[in-house]
N, C-alpha and C positions, 0 to 999 in steps of 0.2 A: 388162069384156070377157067375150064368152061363153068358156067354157074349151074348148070345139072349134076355134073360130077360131084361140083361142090356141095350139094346139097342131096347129093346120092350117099356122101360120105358123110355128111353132118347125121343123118339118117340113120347109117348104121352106127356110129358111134354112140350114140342116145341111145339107140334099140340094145347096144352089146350095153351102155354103163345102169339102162334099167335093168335089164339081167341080172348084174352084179347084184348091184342093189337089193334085188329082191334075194338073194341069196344072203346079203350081210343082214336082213332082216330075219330070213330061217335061222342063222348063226347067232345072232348077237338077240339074247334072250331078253334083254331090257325094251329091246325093239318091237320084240312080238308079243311079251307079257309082262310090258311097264305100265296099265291103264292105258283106258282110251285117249288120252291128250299125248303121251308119246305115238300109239300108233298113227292118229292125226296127224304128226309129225312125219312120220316114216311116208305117210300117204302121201305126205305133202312134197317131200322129198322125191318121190316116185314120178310125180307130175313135173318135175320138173326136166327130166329126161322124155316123161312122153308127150309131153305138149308142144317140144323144139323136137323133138321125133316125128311126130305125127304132122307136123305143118312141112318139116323138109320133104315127107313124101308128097304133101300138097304142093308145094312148091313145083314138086318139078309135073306135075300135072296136064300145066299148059302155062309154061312162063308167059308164052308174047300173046297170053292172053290178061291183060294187068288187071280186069274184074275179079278172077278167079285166085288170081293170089294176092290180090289185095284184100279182096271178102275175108281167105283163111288167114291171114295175119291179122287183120281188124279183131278175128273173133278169138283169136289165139290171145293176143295182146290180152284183150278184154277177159277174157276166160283165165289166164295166167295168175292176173291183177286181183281178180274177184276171190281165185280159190287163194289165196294168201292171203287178203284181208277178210274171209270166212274163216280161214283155220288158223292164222297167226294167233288172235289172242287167247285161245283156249289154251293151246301148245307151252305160250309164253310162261304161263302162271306157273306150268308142273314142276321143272326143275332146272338145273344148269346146261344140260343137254342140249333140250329144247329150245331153252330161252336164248341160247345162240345162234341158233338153226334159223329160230324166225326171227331174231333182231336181222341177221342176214337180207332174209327174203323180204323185210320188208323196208330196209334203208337199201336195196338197190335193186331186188328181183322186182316190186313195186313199180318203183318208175319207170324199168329196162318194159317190161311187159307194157305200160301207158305207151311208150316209147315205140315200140313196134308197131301199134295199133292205130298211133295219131298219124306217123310219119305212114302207114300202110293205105290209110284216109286222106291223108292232105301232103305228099310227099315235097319237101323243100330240091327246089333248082339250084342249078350254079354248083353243082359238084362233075368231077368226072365220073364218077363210079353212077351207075346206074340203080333205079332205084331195087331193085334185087338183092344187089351186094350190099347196097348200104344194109340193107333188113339183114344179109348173111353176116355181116358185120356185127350185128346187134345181139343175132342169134348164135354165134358163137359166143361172144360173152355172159350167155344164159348158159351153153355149156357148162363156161368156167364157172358160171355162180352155182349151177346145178352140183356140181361134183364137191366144192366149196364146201357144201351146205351138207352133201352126203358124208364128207368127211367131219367136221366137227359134230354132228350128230351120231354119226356112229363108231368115230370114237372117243367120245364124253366116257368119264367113268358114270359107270352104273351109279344113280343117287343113294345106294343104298349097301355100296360098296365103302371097304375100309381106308381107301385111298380117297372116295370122294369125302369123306369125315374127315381125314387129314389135310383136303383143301381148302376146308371152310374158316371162314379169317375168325380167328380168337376174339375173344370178349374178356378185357380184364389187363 
């Protein structure tokens, strides 16, 4: 596959799963009026679709120009990593939702994000894939952690629902 396409399509796919996204947040009322640490959460969630969105449009900008998509990966990387280890611990504390949204993003969206950034700055030799696809490599698996992450957060029972009272482990 050409790696434009590839990343013409990685592109739309972020842009159509933020869409949803921001719809399962109009819909799912916990989402939009659970306190500020869930919607932290939802935000956090959101960036996850737009930051491997928005760098696939950079991507295809000027490939065989490797300054300019290496800059946007370096700062995507870095940018990815930063706003998770800024909103994770708040998120964490609120409730069971949450707390699994960002154990997520921060045992693997964490390193995936350092991950794009380092190899975008100092790319390792001796593979056949070029270093484009390795990064589309990478950034697909931000997809999967993206969508991961959209789903057990949005569908966690509400903390304050009668089912999540009946998941809470007994005492006695």
């Amino acid at each position: 596959m050409d790696v434009g396409q590839f990343y013409a399509a990685v592109a739309g796919i972020n842009f159509t799963l933020l869409g949803l996204w921001w719809v399962a947040v109009t819909e799912r009322r916990q989402l939009r009026e659970g306190g500020p640490r869930v919607r932290r959460m939802a935000y956090t969630v959101s960036l996850q679709f737009l930051i491997p969105g928005a760098l696939s449009l950079l991507a295809q900008v000027a490939p065989d120009i490797a300054a300019v998509w290496r800059t946007a990966f370096a700062l995507a990387g870095a940018l990815g990593a930063a706003s998770i280890l800024m909103l994770s611990p708040a998120v964490a504390r609120e409730n069971e939702m949450t707390r699994r949204g960002a154990r997520l993003l921060r045992i693997f969206g964490i390193p995936l994000y350092l991950l794009i950034a380092v190899y975008a700055l100092i790319p390792f030799q001796g593979m056949s894939l070029t270093p484009l696809q390795i990064e589309g490599i990478m950034l697909s698996l931000l997809v999967f952690l993206g969508a991961q992450t959209a789903w057990t957060v949005g569908m966690a029972t509400p903390p304050d629902s009668p089912q999540a009272l009946d998941d809470q482990p007994r005492v006695g």
